[in-house]
C-alpha positions as CSV (number, residue, x, y, z in Angstrom):
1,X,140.1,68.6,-33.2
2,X,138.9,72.3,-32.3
3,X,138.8,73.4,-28.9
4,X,136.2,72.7,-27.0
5,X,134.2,76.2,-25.9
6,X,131.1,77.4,-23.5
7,X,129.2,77.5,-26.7
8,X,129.5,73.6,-27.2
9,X,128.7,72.6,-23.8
10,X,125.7,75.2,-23.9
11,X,124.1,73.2,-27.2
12,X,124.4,69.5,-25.7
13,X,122.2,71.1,-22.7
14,X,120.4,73.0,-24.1
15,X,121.0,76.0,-21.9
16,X,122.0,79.5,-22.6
17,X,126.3,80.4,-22.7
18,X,125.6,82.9,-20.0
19,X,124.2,80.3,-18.1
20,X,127.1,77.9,-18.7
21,X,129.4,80.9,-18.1
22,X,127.9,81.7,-14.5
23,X,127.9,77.5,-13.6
24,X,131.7,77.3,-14.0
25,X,132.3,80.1,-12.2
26,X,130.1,79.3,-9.2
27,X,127.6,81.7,-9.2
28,X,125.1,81.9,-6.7
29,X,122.0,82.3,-8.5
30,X,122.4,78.7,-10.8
31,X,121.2,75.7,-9.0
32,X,124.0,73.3,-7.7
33,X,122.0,70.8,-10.1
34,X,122.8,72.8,-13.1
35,X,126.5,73.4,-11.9
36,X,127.1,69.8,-11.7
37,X,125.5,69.0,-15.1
38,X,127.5,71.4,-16.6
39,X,130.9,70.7,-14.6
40,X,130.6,67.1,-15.5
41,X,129.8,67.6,-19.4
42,X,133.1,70.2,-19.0
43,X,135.1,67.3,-17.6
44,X,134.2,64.8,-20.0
45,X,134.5,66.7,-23.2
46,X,137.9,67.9,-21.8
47,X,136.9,71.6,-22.1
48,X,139.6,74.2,-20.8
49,X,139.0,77.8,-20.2
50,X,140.6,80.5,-22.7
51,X,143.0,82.1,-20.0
52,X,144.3,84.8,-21.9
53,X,140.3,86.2,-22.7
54,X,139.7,85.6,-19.1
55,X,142.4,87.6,-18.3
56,X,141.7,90.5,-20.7
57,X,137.9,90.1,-19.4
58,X,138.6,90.6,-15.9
59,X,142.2,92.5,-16.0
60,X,143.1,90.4,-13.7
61,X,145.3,87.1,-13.5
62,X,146.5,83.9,-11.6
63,X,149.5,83.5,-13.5
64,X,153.4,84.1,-12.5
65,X,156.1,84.3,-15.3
66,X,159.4,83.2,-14.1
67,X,162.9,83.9,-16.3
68,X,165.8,82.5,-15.5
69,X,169.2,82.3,-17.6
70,X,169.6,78.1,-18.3
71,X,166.2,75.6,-16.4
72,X,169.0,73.1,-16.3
73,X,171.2,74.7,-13.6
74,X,171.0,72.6,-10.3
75,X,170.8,76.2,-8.5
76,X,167.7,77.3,-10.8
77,X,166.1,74.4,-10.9
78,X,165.9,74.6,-6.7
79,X,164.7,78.5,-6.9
80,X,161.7,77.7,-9.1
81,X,160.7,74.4,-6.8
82,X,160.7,77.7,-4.1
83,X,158.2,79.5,-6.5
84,X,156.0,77.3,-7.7
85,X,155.3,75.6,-3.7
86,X,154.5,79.4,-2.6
87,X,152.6,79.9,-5.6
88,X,150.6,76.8,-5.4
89,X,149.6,77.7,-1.6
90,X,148.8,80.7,-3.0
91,X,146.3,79.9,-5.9
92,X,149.0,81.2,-8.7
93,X,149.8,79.2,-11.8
94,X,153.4,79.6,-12.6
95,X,154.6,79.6,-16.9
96,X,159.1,79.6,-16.6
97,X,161.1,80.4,-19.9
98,X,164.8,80.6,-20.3
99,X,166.9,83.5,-21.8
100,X,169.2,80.8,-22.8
101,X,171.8,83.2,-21.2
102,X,171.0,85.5,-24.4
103,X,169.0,88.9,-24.0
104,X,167.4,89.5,-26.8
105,X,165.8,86.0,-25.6
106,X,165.1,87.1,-22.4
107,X,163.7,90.1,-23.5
108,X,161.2,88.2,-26.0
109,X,160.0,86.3,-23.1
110,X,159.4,89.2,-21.2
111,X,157.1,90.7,-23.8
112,X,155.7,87.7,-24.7
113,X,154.5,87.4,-20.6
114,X,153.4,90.8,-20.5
115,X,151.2,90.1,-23.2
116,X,149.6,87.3,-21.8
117,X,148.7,89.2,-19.2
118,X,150.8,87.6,-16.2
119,X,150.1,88.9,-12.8
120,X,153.9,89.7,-11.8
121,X,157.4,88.7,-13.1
122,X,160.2,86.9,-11.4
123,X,163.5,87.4,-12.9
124,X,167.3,86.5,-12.9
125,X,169.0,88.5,-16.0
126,X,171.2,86.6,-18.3
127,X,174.7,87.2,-18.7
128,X,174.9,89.1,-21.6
129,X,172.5,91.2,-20.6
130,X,173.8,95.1,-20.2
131,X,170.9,97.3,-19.6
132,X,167.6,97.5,-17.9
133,X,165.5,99.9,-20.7
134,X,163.0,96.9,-21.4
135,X,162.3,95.4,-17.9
136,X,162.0,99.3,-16.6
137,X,159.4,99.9,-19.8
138,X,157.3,97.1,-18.3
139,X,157.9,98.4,-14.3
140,X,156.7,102.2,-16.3
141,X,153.7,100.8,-16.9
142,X,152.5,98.8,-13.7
143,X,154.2,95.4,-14.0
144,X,155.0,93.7,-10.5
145,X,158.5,92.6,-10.7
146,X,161.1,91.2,-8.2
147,X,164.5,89.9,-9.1
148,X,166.5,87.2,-7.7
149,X,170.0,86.1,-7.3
150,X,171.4,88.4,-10.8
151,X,169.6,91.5,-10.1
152,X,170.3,95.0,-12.2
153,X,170.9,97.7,-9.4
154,X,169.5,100.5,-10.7
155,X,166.1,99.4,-10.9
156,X,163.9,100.5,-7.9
157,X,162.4,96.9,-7.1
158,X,162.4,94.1,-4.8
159,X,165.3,91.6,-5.0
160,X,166.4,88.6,-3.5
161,X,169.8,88.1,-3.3
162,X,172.7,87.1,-0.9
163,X,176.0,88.6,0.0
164,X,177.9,87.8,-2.5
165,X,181.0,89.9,-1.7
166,X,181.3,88.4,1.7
167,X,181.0,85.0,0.7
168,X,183.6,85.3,-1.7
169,X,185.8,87.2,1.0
170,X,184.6,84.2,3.5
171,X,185.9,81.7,0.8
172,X,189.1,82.9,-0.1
173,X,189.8,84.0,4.0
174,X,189.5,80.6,4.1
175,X,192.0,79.4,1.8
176,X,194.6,81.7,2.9
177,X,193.7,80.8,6.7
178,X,194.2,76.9,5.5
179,X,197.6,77.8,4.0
180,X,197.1,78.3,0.5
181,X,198.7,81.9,-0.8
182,X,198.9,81.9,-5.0
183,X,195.1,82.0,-5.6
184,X,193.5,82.8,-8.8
185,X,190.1,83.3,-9.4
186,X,188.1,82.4,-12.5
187,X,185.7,85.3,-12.9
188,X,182.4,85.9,-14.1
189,X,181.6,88.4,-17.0
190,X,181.3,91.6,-15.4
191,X,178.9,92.7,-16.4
192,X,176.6,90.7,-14.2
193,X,176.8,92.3,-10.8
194,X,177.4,89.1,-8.7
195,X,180.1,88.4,-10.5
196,X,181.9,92.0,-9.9
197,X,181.0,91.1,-6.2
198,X,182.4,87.7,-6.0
199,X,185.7,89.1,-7.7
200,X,186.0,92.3,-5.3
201,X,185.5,89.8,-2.2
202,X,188.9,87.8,-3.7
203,X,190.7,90.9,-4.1
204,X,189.8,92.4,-0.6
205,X,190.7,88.8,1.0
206,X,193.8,89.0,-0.9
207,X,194.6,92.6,0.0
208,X,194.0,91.9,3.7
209,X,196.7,89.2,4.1
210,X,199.2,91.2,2.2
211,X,198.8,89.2,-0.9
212,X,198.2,91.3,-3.4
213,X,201.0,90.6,-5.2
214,X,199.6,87.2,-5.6
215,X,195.8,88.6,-6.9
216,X,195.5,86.9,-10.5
217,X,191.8,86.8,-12.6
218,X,191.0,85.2,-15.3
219,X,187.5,86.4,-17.0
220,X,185.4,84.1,-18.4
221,X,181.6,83.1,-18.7
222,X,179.6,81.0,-16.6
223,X,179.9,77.8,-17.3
224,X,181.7,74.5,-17.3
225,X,183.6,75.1,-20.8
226,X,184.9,78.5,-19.2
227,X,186.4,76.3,-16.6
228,X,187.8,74.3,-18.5
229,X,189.5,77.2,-21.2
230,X,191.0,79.0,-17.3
231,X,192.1,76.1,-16.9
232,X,193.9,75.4,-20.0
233,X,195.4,78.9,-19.5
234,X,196.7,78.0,-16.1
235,X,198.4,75.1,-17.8
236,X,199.4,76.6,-20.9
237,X,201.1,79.3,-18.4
238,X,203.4,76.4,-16.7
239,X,203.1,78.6,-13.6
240,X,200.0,76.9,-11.4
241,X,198.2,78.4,-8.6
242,X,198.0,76.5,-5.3
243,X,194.3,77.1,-5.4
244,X,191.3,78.5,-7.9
245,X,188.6,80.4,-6.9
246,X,185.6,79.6,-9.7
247,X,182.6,81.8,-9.5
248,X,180.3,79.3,-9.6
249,X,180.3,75.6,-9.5
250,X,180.5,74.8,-13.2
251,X,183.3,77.0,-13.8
252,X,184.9,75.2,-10.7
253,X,184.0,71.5,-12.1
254,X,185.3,72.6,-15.6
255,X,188.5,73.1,-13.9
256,X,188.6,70.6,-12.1
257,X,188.1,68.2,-15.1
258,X,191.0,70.0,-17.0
259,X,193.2,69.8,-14.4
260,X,193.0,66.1,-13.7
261,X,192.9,65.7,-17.0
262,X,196.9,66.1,-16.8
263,X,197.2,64.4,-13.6
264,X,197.2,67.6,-11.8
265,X,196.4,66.4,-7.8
266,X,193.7,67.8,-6.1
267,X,193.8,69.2,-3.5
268,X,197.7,68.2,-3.4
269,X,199.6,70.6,-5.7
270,X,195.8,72.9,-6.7
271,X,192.8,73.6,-4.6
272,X,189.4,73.9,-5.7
273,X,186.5,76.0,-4.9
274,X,183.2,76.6,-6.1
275,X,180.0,78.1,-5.5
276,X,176.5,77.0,-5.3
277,X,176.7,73.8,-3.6
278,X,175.1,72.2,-6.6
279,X,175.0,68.1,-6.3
280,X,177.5,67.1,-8.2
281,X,180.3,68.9,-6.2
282,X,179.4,66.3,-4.0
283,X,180.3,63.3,-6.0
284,X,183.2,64.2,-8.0
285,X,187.0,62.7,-6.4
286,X,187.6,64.3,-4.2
287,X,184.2,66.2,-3.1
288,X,184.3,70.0,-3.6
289,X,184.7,72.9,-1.4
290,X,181.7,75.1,-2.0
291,X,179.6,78.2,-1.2
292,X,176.4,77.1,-0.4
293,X,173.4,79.4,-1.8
294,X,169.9,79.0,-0.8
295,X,167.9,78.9,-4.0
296,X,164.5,77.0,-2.8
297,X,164.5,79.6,0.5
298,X,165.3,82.3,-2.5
299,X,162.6,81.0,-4.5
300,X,160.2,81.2,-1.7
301,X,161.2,84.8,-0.7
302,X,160.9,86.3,-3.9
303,X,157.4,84.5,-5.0
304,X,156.2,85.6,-1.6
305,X,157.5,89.3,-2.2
306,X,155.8,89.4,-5.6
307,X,152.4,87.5,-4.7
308,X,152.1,90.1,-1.9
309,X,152.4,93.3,-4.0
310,X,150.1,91.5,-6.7
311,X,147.5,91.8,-3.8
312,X,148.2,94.9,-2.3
313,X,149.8,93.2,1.0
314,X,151.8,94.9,3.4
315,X,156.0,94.3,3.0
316,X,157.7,94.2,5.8
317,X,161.4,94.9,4.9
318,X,163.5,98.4,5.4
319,X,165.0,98.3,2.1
320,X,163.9,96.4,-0.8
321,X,166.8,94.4,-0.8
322,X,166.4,90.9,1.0
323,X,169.8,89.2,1.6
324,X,169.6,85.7,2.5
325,X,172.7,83.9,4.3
326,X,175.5,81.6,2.8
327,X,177.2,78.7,4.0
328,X,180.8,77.6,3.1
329,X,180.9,73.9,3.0
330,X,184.1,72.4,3.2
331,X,185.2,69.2,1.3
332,X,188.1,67.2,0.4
333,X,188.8,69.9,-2.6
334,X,191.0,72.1,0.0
């Protein structure tokens, strides 16, 4: 069936498409008789407007593309909640893709938004991704951006991020404070910034408590598979630590599955700890240790920060970096 257009609801009244045109857009000068005949003939024939020419029409939008690396991470899942609540209020419509943690993905979706004519972008870069040449092509040329969580720091634009140097120094101070000296941590690519971040906060923790001798990382991806193959190194290596360091929460629960596959005892001969505070840390034997990272408050934040330069609003921050505060949450893992 063909979609229904102004031009069919104009025929079964009888009236003229401008006419039409000005009732669904509440204009002043048709009679509230003729909006309602024409709203209700809309409604029943299941008519929907043609964005995209409404866009191109006015140059203007109502729509908010989101990119993030996987929709099925627990801690991405809770930033776009933070969007789309903010963007609701707001009057914005919000369309998410994923990069699929792949950026010749990402950067398909980013054209493919920028086409369509969205108002402003919110993004959180993959991990394969290396450089910034196509999100700064569409910043060239007057696209409202912020970035969240995984930024790229040379880019002169809003971000929403937290600490993650101190958290990981606030982790693994932690660990050492609790007794545990032979830490390892399972790293992140490094290309992503956070992960650089989270691995220079080990290795200053470390260094502090004259352990640097003990400083071992393993590089690996981002999620539970790369836990599990640090893991298997660990194991392979016969020489265990007393306790990992994961960079995020899958890599920590991959780990964590290797390791009791072979009856290793957590916490009693290897300690465990994540980051994210995503839910299943919480139901795994025994409960993980974890960074806790605000993704619906980060959500919020950076929908707010991009809604507000869509319309021109005043930003109230020093820099254009807005770090939001972590929590370590302590379970049965250490």
């Amino acid at each position: 069936m063909s979609q229904i257009t102004i031009k069919d609801i104009a025929s079964k009244l009888e009236i003229s498409i401008s006419t039409v045109s000005r009732a669904l857009n509440n204009h002043p000068d048709i009679h509230d008789n003729t909006k309602k005949n024409v709203s209700d003939l809309a409604n029943k024939l299941g008519y929907r407007p043609n964005i995209l020419a409404k866009n191109l029409q006015s140059k203007q939008s109502n729509q908010i593309g989101v990119i993030v690396p996987e929709i099925r991470h627990d801690f991405f899942a809770n930033v776009i909640s933070g969007i789309e609540d903010v963007a609701y209020h707001k009057g914005y419509t919000v369309i998410v893709s994923q990069s699929n943690e792949d950026v010749k993905r990402e950067e398909i979706n980013l054209n493919s938004m920028y086409l369509n004519r969205v108002a402003g972008i919110l993004v959180s870069i993959s991990q394969t991704t290396t450089k910034s040449d196509h999100f700064k092509r569409l910043i060239d040329n007057g696209v409202k951006m912020v970035f969240f969580d995984r930024d790229i720091e040379n880019l002169d634009v809003y971000k929403v991020i937290i600490d993650d140097f101190e958290s990981s120094y606030n982790a693994v101070k932690y660990l050492i404070e609790k007794g545990y000296k032979k830490i390892v941590h399972l790293a992140g690519p490094p290309n992503l910034s956070i992960c650089t971040k989270r691995k220079l906060g080990y290795e200053k923790a470390m260094t502090d408590y004259n352990l640097s001798s003990e400083i071992m990382v393993i590089e690996g991806g981002m999620h539970e598979m790369d836990g599990i193959a640090g893991a298997e190194k660990l194991l392979e290596s016969g020489n265990l630590p007393e306790a990992i360091f994961a960079v995020n929460d899958p890599v920590a629960i991959g780990a964590f599955k290797r390791l009791k596959e072979d009856n290793i005892k957590i916490p009693g001969q290897v300690g465990i700890i994540g980051f994210s505070n995503n839910p299943i840390t919480e139901i795994v034997d025994p409960p993980l240790t974890t960074v806790e990272q605000p993704a619906y408050e980060m959500g919020k934040s950076a929908a707010e920060l991009l809604i507000n330069q869509i319309e021109g609003k005043e930003i109230n921050l020093v820099t254009k970096i807005l770090k939001l505060e972590t929590k370590l949450i302590v379970r049965k893992s250490t």
